[in-house]
TORVOZA-827838 format. One record per residue: chain; x, y, z of N, C-alpha, C in turn. Coordinates in Angstrom, 3 decimals, always signed. Each point is the difference from the previous one (the first is absolute). Example, Ala and Ser with C-alpha at 12.3 -4.5 7.8 and 13.67 -1.06 7.14 Angstrom:
[A,[+13.190,-5.690,+7.800],[-0.890,+1.190,+0.000],[+0.900,+1.200,+0.000]] [A,[-0.350,+1.050,-0.720],[+0.820,+1.190,+0.060],[-0.770,+1.090,+0.730]] 
//
This chain:
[A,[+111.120,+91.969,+86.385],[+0.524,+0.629,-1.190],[+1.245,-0.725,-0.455]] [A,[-0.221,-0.316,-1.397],[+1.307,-0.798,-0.121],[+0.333,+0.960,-1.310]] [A,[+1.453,-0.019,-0.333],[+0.936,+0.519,-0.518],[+0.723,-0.632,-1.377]] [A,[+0.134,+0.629,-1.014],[+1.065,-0.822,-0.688],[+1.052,+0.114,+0.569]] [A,[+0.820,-0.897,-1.107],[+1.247,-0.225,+0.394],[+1.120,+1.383,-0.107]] [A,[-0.431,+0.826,-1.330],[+0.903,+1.478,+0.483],[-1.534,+0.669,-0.404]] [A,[+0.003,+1.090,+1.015],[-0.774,+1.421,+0.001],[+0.623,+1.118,-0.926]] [A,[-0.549,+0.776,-0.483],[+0.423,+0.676,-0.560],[+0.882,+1.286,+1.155]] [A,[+0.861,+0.967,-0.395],[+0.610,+0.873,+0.883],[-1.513,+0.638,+0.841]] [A,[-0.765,+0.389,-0.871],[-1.129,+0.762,+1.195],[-0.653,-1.108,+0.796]] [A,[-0.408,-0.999,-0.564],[-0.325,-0.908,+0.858],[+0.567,-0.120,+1.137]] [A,[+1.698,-0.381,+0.083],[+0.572,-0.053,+1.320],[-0.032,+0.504,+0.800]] [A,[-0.030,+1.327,-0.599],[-0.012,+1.253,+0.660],[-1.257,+0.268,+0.914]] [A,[-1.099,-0.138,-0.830],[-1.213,+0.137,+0.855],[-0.336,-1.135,+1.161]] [A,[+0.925,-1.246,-0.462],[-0.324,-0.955,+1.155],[+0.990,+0.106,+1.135]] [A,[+0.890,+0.566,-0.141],[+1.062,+0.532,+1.097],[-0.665,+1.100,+0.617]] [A,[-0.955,+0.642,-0.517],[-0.460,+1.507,+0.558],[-0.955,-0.809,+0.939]] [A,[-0.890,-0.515,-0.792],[-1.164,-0.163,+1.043],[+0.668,-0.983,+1.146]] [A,[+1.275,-1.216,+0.028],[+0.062,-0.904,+0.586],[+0.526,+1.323,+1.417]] [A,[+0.841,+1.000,-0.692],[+0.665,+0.847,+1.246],[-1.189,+0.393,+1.023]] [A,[-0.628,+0.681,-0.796],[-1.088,+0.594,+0.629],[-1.145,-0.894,+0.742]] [A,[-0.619,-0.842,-0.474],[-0.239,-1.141,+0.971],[+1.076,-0.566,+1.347]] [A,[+1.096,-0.035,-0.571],[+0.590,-0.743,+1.620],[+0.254,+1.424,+1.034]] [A,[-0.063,+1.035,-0.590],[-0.233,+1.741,+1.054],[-0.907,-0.214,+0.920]] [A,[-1.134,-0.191,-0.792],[-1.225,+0.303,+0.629],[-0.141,-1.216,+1.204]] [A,[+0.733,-1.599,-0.783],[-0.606,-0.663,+0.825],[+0.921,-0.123,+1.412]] [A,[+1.197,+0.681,-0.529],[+1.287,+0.170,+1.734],[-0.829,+1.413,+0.269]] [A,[-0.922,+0.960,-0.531],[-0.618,+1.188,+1.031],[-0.716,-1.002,+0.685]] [A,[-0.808,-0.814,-0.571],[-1.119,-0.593,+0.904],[+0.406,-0.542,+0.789]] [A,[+1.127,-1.026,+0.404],[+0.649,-0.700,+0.920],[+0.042,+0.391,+1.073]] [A,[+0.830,+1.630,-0.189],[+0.486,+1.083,+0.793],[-1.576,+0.174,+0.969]] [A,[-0.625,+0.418,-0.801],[-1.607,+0.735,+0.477],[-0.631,-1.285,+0.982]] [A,[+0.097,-1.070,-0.840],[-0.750,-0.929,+1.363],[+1.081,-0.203,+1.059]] [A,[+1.306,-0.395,-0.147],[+0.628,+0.047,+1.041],[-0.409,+0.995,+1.273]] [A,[+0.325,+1.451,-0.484],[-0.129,+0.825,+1.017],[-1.580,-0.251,+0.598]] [A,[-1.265,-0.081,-0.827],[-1.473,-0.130,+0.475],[+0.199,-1.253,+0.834]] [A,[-1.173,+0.133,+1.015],[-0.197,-1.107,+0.649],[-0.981,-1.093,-0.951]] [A,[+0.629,-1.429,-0.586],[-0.954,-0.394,-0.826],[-0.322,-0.931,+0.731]] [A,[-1.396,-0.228,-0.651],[-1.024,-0.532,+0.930],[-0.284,-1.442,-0.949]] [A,[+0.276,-1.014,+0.825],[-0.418,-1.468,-0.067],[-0.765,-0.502,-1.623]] [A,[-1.169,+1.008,+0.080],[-0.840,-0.180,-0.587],[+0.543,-0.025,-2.044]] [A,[+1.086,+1.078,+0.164],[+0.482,-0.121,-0.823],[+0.930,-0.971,-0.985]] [A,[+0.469,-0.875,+0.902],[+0.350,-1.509,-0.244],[-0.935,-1.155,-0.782]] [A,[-1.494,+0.360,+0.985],[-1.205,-0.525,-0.884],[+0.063,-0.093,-1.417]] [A,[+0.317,+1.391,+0.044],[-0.290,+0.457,-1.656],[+1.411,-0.440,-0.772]] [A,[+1.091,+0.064,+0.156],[+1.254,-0.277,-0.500],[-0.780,-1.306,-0.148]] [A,[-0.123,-1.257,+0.632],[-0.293,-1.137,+0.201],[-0.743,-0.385,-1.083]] [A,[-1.123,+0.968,-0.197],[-0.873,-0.739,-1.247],[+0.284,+0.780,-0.990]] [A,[+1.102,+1.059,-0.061],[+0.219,+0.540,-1.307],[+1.340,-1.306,-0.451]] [A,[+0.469,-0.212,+1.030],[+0.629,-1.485,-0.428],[-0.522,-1.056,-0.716]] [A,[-1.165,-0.460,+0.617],[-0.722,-1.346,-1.068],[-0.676,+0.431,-0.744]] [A,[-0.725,+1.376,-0.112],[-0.859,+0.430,-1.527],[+1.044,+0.306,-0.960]] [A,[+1.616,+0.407,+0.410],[+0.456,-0.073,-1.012],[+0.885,-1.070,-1.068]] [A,[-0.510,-0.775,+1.101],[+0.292,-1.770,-0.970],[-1.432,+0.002,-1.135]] [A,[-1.045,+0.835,+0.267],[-1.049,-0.439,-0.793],[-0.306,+1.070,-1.167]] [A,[+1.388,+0.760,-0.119],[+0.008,+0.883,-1.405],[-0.379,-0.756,-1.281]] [A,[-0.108,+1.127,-0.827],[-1.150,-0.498,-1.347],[+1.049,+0.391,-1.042]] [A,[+0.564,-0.689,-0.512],[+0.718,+0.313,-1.317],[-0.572,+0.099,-1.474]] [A,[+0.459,+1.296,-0.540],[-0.846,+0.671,-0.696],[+0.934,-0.906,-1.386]] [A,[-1.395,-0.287,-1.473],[+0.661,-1.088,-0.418],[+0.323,+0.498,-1.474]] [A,[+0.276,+1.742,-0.323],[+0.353,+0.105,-1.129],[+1.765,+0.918,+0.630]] [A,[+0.151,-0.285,+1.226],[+1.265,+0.630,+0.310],[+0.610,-0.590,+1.386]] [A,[+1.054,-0.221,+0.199],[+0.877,-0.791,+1.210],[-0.658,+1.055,+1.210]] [A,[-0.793,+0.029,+0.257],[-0.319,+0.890,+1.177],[-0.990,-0.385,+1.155]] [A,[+0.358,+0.137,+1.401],[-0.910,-0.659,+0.843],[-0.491,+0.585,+0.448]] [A,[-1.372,+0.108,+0.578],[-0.795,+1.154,+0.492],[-0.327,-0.180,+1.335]] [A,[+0.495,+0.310,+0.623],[-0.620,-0.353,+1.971],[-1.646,-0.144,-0.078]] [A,[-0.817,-0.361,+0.966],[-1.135,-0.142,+0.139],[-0.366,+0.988,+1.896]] [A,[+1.233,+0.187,+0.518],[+0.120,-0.157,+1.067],[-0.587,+2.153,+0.268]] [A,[-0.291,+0.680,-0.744],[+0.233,+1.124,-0.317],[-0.954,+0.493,+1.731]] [A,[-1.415,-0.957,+0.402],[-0.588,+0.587,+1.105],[+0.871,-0.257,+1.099]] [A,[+0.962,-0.669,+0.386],[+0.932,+0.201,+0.924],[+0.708,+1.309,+0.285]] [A,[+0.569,+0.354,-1.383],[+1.238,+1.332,-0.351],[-1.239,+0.987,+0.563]] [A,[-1.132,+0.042,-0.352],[-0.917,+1.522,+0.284],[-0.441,+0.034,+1.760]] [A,[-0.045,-1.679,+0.035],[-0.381,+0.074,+1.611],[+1.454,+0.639,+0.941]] [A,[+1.446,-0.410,-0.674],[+0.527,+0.464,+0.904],[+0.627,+1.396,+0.066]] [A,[-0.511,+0.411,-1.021],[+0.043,+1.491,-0.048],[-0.707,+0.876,+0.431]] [A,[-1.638,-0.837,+0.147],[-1.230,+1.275,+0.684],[+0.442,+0.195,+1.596]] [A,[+0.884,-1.467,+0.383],[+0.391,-0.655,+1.323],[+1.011,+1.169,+0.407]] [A,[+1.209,-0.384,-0.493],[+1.360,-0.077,+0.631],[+0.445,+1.361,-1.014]] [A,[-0.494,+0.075,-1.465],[+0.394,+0.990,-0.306],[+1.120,+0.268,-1.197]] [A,[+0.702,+0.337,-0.729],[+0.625,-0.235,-1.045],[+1.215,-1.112,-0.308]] [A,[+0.644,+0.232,+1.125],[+1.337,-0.793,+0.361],[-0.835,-1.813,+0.111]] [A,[-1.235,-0.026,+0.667],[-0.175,-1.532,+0.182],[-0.247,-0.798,-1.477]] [A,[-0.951,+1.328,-0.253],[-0.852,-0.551,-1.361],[+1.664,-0.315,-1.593]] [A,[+0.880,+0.854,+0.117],[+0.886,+0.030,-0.579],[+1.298,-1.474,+0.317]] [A,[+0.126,-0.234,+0.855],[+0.519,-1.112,+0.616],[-0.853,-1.369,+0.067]] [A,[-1.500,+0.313,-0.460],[-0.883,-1.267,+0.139],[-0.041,-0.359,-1.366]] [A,[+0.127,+0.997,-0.993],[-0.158,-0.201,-1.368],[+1.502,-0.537,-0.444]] [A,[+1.177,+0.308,+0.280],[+1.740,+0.014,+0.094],[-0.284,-1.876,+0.004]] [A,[-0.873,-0.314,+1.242],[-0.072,-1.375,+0.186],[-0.450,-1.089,-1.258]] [A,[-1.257,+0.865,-0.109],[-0.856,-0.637,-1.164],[+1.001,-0.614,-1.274]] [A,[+0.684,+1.584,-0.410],[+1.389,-0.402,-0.963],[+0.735,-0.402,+0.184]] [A,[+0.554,-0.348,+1.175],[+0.983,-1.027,+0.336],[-0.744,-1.414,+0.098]] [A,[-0.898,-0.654,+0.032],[-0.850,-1.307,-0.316],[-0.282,-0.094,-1.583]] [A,[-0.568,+0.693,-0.438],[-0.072,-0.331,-1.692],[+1.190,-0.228,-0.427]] [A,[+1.307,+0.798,+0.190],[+1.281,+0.234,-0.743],[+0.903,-1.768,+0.665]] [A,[-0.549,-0.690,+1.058],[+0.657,-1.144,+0.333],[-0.930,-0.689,-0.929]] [A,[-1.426,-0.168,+0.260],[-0.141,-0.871,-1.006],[+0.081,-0.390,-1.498]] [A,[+0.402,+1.735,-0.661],[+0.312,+0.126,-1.383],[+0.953,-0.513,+0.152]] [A,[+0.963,+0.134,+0.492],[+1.859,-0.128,+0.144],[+0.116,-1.729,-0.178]] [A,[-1.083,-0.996,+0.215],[+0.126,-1.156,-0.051],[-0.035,-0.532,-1.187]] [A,[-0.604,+1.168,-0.921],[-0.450,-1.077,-1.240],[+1.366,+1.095,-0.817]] [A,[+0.538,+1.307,+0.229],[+0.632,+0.968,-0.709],[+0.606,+0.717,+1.033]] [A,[+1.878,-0.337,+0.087],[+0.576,+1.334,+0.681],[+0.214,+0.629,-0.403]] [A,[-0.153,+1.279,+0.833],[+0.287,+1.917,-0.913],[-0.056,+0.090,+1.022]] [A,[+1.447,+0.577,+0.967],[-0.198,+0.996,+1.031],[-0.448,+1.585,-0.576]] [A,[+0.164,+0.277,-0.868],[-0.709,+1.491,-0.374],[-1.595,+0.002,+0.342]] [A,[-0.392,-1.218,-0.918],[-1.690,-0.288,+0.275],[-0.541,-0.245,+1.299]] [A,[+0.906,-0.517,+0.886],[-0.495,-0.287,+1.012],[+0.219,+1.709,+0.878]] [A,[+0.822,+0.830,-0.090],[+0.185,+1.146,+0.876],[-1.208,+1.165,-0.949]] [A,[-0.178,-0.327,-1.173],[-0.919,+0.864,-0.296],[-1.516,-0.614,+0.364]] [A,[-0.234,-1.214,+0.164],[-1.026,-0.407,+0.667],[-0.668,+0.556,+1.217]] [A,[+0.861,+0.050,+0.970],[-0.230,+0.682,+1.287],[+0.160,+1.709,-0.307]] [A,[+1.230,+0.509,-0.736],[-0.448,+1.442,-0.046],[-1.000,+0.573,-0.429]] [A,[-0.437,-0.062,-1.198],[-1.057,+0.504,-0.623],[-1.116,-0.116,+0.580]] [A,[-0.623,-0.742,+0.929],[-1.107,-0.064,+1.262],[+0.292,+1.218,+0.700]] [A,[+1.210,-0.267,+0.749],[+0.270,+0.509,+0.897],[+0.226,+1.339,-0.113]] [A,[+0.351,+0.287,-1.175],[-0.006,+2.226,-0.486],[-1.943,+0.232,+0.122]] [A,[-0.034,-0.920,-0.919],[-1.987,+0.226,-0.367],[-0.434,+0.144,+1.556]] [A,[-0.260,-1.014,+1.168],[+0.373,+0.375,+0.904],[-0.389,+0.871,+0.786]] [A,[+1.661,+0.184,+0.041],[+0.837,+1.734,+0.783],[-0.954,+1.055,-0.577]] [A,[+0.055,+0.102,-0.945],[-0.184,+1.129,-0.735],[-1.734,+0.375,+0.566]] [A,[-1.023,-1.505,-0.476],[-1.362,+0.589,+0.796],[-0.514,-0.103,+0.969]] [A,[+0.759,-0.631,+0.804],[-0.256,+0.159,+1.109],[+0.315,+0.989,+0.796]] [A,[+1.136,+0.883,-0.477],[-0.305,+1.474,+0.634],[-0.807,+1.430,-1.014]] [A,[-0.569,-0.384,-0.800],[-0.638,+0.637,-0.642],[-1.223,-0.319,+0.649]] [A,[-0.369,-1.459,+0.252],[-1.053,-0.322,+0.956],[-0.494,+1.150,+1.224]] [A,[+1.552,+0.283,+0.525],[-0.435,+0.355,+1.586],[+0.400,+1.474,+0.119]] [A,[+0.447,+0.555,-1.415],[+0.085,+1.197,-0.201],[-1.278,+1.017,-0.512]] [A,[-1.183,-0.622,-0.360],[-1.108,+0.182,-0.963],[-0.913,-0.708,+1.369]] [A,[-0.574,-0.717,+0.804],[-0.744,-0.252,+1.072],[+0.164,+0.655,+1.003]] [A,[+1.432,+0.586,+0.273],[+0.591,+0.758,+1.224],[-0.477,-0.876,+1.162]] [A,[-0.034,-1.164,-0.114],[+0.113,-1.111,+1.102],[+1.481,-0.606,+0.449]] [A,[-0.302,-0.258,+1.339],[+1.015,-1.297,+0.218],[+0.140,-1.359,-0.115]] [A,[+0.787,-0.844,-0.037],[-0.248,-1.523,+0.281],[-1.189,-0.313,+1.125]] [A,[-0.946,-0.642,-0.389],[-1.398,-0.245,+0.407],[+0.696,-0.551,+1.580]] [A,[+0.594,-0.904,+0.280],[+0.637,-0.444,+1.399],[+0.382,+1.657,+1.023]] [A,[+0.510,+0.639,-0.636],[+0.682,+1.231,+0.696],[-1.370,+1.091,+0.037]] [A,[-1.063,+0.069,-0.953],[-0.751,+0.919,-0.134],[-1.472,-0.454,-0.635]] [A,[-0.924,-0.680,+0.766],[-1.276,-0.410,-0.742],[-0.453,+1.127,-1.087]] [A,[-0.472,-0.443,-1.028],[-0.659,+0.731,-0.799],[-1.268,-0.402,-0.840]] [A,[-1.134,+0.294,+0.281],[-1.445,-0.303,-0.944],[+1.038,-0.657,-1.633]] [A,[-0.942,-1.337,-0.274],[+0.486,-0.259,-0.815],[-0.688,+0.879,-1.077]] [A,[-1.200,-0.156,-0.230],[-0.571,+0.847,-0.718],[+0.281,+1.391,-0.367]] [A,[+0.894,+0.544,+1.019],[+0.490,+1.393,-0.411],[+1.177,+0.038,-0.809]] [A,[+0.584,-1.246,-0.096],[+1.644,+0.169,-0.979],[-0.243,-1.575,-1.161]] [A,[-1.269,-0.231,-0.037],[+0.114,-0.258,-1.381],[+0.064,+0.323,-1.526]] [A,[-0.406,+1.142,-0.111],[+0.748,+0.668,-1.051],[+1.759,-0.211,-0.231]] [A,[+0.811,+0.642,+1.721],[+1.402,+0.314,-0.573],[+0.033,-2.030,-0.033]] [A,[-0.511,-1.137,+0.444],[+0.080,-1.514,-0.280],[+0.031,-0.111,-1.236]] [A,[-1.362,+0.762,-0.996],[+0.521,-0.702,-1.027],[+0.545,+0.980,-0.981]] [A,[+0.445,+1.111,+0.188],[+1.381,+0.556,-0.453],[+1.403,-0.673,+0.365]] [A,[+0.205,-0.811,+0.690],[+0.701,-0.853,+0.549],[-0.253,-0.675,-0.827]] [A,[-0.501,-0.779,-0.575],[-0.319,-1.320,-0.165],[+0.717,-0.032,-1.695]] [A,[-0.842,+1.536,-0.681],[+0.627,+0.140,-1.489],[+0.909,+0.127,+0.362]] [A,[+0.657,+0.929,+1.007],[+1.641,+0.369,-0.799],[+0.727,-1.141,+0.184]] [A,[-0.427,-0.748,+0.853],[+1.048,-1.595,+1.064],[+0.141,-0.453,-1.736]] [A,[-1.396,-0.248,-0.243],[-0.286,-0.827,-1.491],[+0.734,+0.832,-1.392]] [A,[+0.182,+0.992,+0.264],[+0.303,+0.388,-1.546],[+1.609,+0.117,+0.331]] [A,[+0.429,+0.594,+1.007],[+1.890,-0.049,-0.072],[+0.315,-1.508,-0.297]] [A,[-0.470,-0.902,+1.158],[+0.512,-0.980,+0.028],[-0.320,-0.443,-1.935]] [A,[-1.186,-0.235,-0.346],[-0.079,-0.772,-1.455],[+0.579,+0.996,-1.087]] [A,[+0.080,+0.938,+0.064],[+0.969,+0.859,-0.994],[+1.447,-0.596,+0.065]] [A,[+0.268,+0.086,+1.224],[+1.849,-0.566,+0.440],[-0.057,-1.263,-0.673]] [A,[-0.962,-1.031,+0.312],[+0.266,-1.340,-0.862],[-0.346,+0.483,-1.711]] [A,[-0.584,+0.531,-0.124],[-0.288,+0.085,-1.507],[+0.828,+0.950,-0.758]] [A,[+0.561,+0.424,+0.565],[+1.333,+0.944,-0.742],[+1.014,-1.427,-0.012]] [A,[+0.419,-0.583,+0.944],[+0.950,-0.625,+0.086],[+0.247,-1.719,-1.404]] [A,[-1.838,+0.414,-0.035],[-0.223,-1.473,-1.181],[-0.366,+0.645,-1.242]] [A,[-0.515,+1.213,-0.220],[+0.619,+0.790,-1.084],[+1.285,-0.080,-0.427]] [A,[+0.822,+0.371,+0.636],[+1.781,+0.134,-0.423],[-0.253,-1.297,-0.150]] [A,[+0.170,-1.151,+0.716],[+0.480,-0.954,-0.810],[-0.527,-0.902,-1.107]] [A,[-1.543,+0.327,+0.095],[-0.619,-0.199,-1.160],[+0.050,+0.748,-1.118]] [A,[+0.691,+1.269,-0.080],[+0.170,+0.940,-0.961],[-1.836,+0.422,-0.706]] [A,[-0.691,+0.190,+1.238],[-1.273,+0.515,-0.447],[-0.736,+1.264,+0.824]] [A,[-0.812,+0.659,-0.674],[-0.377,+1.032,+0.912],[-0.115,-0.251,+1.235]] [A,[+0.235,+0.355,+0.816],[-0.332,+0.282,+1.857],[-1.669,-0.451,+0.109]] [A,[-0.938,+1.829,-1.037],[-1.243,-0.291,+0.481],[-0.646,-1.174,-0.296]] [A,[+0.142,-0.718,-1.385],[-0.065,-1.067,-0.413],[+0.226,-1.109,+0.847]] [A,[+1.119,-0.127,+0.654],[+0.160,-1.082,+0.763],[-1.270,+0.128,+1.382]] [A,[+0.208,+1.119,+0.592],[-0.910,+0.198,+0.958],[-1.564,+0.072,-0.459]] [A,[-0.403,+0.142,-0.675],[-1.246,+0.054,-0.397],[-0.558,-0.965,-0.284]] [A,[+1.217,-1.114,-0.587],[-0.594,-1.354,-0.255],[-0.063,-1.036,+1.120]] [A,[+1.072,+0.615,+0.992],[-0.172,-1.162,+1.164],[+0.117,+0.163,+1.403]] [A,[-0.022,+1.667,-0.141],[-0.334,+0.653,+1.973],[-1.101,+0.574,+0.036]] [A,[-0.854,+0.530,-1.176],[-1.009,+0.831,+0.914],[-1.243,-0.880,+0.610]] [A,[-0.235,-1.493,-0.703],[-1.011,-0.779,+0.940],[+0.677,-0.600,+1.222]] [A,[+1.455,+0.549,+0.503],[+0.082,-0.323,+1.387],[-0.187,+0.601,+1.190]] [A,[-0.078,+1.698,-0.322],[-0.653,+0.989,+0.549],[-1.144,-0.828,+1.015]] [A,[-0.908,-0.792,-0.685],[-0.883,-0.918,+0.589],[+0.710,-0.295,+1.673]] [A,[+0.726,-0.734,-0.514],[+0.636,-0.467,+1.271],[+0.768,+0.596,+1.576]] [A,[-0.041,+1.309,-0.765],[+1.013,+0.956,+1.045],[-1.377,+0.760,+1.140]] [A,[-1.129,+0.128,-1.087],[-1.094,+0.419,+0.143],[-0.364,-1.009,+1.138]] [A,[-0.465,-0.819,-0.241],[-0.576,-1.205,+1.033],[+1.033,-0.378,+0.839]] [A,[+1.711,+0.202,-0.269],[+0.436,+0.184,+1.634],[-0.609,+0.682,+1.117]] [A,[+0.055,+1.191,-0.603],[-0.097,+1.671,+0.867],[-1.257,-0.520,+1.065]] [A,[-1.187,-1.000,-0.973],[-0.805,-0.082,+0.551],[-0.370,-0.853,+0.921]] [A,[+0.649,-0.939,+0.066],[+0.635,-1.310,+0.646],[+0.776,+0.787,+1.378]] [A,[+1.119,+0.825,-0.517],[+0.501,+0.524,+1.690],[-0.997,+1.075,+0.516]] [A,[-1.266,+0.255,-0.442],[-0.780,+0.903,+1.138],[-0.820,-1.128,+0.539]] [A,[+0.024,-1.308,-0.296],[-0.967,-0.517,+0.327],[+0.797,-0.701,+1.290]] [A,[+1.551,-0.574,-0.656],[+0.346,-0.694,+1.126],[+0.846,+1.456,+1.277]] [A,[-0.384,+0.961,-0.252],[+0.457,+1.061,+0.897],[-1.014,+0.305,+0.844]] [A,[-1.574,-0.249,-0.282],[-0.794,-0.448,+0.742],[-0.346,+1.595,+0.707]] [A,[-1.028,-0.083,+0.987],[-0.222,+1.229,+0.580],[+0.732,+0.329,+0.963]] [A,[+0.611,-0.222,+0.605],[+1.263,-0.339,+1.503],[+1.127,+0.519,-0.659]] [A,[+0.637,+0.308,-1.337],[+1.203,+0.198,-0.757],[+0.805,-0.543,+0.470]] [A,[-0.130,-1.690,+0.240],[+1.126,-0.686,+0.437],[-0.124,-0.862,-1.204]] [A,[+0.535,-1.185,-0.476],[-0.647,-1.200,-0.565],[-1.019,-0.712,+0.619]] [A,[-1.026,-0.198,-0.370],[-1.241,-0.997,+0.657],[+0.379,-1.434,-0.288]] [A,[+0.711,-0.785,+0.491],[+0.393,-1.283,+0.035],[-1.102,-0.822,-0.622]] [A,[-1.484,+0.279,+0.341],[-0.723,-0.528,-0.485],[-0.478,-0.038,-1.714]] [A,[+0.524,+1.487,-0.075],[-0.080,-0.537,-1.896],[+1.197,-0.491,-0.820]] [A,[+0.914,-0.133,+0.825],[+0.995,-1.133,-0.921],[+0.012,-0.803,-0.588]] [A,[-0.701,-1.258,+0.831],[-0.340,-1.110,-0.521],[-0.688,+0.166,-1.255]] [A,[-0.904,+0.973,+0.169],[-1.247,-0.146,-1.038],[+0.166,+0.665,-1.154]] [A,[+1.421,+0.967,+0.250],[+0.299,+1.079,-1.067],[+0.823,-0.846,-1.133]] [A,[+0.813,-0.584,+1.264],[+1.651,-0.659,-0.849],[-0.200,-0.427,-1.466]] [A,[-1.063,-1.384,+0.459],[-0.310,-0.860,-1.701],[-0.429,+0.819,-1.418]] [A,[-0.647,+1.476,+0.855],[-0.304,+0.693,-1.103],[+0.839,+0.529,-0.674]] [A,[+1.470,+0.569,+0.689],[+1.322,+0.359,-0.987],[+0.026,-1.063,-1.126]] [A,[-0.417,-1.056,-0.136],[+0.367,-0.753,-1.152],[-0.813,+0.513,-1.335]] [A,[-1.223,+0.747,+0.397],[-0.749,+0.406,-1.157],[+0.471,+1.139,-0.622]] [A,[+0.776,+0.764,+0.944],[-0.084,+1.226,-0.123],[+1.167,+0.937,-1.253]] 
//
């Protein structure tokens, strides 16, 4: 998300709101894995939410980069649970916002980069596990088939906070409707959040660990996705 040079007063305002509220959630999550025992496996996933997010897709009627990396964020949430999946996505925006920052600095753009993931997030990933009445799949196996419904209730809300938050934010500075903006250039990404969800049941495998074995074969496909 890139920025003019002055925002209007609500503009600031709303990018100070969401930037607060993103860095909350992402020092709760800190807190939360600290105290949990985290498990190895979760590094995996930091790891390739690292290089899929060198392979973001920049959207070409607005300064905005779109992660590709979205089946990581769902795997480590069915995993580890809100705090991982929230801290894996925190990552994602911290990789797009270095490589934007090369061609354009904005420390604002770059802290709203990582927040606005990271509320979208927080926010469904415990709506996730509030609506399945499951635990993190590691702490508590659960039939996948029985909590795909609250998955892809997950999947819209992950998709609609998060692309509302960017599309309010390029409204104001485009001085154009919100739905307008979103209608013209988030709802065919829905696509993509969709075919995460589906991507982390596959690499969550029947064992609810990661199956090492569909990595390889999954990875190249984030590029389509």
């Amino acid at each position: 998300m890139a920025f003019v040079s002055e925002l209007s007063k609500f503009g600031r305002i709303y990018v100070r709101t969401i930037s607060v509220l993103g860095l909350l959630v992402i020092g709760e999550s800190l807190l939360a894995l600290y105290r949990a025992a985290l498990q190895s496996q979760w590094l995996l996933l930091a790891a390739l939410t690292l290089i899929s997010g060198s392979a973001s897709v920049k959207l070409p009627w607005a300064h905005v980069s779109i992660s590709i990396s979205e089946a990581f964020v769902f795997t480590a949430v069915l995993l580890y649970g809100p705090a991982a999946g929230t801290l894996t996505v925190a990552l994602d925006g911290l990789v797009i916002s270095f490589w934007i920052a090369k061609r354009r600095r904005d420390f604002r753009r770059a802290i709203f980069n990582i927040a606005a993931p990271a509320v979208s997030a927080w926010c469904s990933a415990h709506l996730f596990f509030i609506v399945s009445g499951i635990k993190p799949l590691v702490a508590q196996p659960a039939a996948l088939e029985a909590i795909l419904p609250s998955l892809v209730l997950y999947a819209l809300t992950y998709f609609g906070i998060n692309s509302w938050l960017i599309a309010i934010i390029i409204a104001i500075e485009k001085k154009e409707s919100a739905w307008q903006v979103w209608r013209r250039g988030f709802v065919w990404l829905s696509l993509n959040y969709f075919c995460g969800a589906s991507v982390a049941v596959l690499l969550v495998g029947s064992n609810r660990t990661i199956d090492l074995r569909f990595v390889g074969v999954i990875a190249p496909l984030l590029m389509f996705l």
